[in-house]
N, C-alpha and C positions, 0 to 999 in steps of 0.2 A: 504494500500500500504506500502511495506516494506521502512526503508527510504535508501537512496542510498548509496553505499558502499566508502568511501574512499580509493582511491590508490595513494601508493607515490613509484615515480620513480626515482633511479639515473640514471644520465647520460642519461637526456630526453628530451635535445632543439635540437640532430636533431638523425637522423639516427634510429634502434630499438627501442630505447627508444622514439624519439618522434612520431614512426607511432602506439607504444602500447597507447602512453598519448591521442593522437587523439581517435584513437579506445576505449579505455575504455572512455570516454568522451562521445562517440558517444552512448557508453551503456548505460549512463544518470548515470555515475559513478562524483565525485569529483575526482580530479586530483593534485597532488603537485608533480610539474616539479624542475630538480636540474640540475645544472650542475658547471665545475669550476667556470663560469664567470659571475657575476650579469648579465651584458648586453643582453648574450645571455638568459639567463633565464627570461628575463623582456617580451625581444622580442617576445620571446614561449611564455610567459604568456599573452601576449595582442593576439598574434595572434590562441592562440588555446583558449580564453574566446567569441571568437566568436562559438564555440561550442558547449560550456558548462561549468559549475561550476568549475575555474581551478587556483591554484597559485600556488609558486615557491620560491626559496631563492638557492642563491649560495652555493656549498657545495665542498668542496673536501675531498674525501672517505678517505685521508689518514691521518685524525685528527678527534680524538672523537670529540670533542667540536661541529666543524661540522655537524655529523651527527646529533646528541642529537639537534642544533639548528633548523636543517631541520623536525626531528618530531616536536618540541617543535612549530613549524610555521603550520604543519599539525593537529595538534590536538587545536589549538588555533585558526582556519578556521573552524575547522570540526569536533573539541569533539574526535574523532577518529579515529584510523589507522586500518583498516580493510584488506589491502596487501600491504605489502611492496615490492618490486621490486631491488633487486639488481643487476642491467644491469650494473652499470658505467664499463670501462675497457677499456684499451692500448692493443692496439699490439706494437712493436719493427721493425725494418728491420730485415726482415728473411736471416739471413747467419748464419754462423758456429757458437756456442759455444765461440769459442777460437776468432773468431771475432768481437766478440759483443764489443759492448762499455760498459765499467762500468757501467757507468751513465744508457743507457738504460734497465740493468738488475735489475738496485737498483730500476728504474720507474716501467717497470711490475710486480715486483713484490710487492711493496708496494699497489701499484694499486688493481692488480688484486687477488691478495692474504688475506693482513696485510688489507685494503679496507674491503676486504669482511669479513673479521675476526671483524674488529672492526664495521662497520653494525648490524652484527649477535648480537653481544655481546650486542649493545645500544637497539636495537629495541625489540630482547630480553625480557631482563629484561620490556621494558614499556609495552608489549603485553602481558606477566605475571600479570603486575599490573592491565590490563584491562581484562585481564581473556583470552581473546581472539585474535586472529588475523592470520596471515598466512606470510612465511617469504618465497620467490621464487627467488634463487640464480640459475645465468644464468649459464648454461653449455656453452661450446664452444670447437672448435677442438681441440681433447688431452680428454674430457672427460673420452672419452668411453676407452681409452690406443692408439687410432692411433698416429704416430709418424713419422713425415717428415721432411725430411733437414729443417735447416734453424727454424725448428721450437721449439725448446727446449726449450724456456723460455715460449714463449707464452703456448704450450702445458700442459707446466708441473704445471701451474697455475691455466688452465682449469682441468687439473686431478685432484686437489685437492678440486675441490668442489666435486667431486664424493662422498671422503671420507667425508669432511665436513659435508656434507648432511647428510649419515649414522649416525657419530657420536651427529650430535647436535640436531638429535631425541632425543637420549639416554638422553642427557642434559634437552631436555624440556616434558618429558614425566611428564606428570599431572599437565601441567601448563597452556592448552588450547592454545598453541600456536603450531600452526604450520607449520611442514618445510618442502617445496617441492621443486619441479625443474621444470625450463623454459628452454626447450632444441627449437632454433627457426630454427638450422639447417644452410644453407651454404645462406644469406641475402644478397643482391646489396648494399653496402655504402661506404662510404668513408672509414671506418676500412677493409674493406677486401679488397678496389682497393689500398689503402696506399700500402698494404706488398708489392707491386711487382713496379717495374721501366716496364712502360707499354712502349710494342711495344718490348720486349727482348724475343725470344725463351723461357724462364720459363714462362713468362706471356701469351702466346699464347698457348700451351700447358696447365695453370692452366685455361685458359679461355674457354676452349673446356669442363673440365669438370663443372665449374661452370655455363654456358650453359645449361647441361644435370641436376645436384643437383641444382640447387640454384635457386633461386625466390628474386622479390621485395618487400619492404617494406609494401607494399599496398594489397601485398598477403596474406605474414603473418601473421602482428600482428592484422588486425580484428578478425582471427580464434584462435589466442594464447592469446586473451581479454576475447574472448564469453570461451574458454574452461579454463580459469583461475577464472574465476566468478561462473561455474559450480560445480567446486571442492570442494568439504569440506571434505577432507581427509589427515591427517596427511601423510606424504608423496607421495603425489601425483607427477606425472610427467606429463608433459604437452609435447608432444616430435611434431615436425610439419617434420622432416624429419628421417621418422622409415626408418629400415630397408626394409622393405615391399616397401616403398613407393620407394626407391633410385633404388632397382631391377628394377621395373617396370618401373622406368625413362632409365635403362642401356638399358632396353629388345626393349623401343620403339624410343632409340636415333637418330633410325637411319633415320626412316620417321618422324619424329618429330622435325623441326629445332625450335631451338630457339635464340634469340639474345638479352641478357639481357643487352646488354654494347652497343647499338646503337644510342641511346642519351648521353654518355658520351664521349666528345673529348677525338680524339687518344688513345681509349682503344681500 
């Protein structure tokens, strides 16, 4: 029997990250769950060790020390890192450009950016040292170049793992590490109900179509576990809402209701 693979998640005590942590858990994988806050990471860690082999250390993506601490806790559990996962990441309030606050452009983008720069860089290098491993940086809307009010920070920080990706092949070509994509598509969480002040004509209208694209937690990440363990491909993509699939949701909208927001007050 092969022995179990090691996965380590940012941004994994609730939402994506904690229905992938469950799911690979459930694969009979090791788990090292991160987030800003000890607490919440204590609490993930007792309540998802009832599933299987799993721990955890505070981490915030926007300081190496950090990161380097959070392997340094995974391979001192588990000898090794076998996939890295870099889900952590902010949204902002979605308005204009010119209306943003300082403060929240200087957060996403450290976050979701200078985060994902400095991840790459630590895990990197110790995957090189082990010969092996696999590096899966989350896509998100703005990937692919879509482009919506209100959305230009968030977007343009998700485009940049496009290129990221491309380039930090080049970087690790002959080092047995490697870098692929986790695209999970349009998810029910608190990051995507946050952007909108619910019950406003924008949010009734962004709800109709996340209704027809989107899915929950519990949909997802079992199918984006079992197909990320499957991989052994230097750039691989793992995508759960292709093109294909989003047609075939437009074509059948119309006899197909669905109501992804009917357990969450006044959405």
């Amino acid at each position: 029997m092969s022995a179990a693979k090691t996965v380590v998640i940012t941004g994994s005590t609730r939402g994506v990250g904690r229905g992938l942590a469950e799911s690979f858990l459930k694969l009979g994988c090791n788990v090292v769950v991160s987030g800003r806050n000890q607490a919440a990471v204590d609490q993930a860690v007792s309540e998802l060790g009832a599933v299987g082999s799993c721990t955890g250390l505070a981490c915030d993506i926007t300081k190496a020390a950090d990161i380097q601490a959070l392997w340094n806790t995974a391979t001192g559990s588990y000898k090794t890192v076998d996939v890295w996962i870099n889900n952590a990441g902010i949204s902002i309030p979605r308005q204009a450009i010119q209306d943003s606050q300082l403060a929240d452009l200087e957060a996403i983008v450290a976050t979701n950016l200078l985060g994902v720069l400095l991840a790459n860089k630590v895990v990197i290098a110790e995957m090189a040292k082990q010969g092996s491993g696999q590096v899966w940086n989350m896509e998100g809307f703005g990937s692919n170049g879509a482009a919506q009010k209100g959305m230009a920070a968030y977007g343009a920080t998700k485009r940049a793992v496009n290129y990221l990706n491309k380039a930090l092949r080049k970087d690790v070509a002959g080092t047995g590490v490697q870098i692929c994509t986790l695209s999970p598509g349009i998810v029910v969480t608190d990051l995507l109900i946050g952007d909108y002040e619910l019950g406003t004509e924008e949010w009734q209208k962004s709800k109709k179509i996340f209704n027809i694209l989107g899915d929950k937690v519990d949909t997802v990440c079992p199918w984006l576990a079992q197909k990320v363990l499957a991989s052994n491909k230097d750039g691989a993509k793992v995508e759960w809402l292709t093109t294909g699939k989003a047609f075939g949701r437009f074509m059948t909208a119309g006899f197909k209701k669905r109501d992804l927001f009917a357990d969450i007050p006044n959405a």
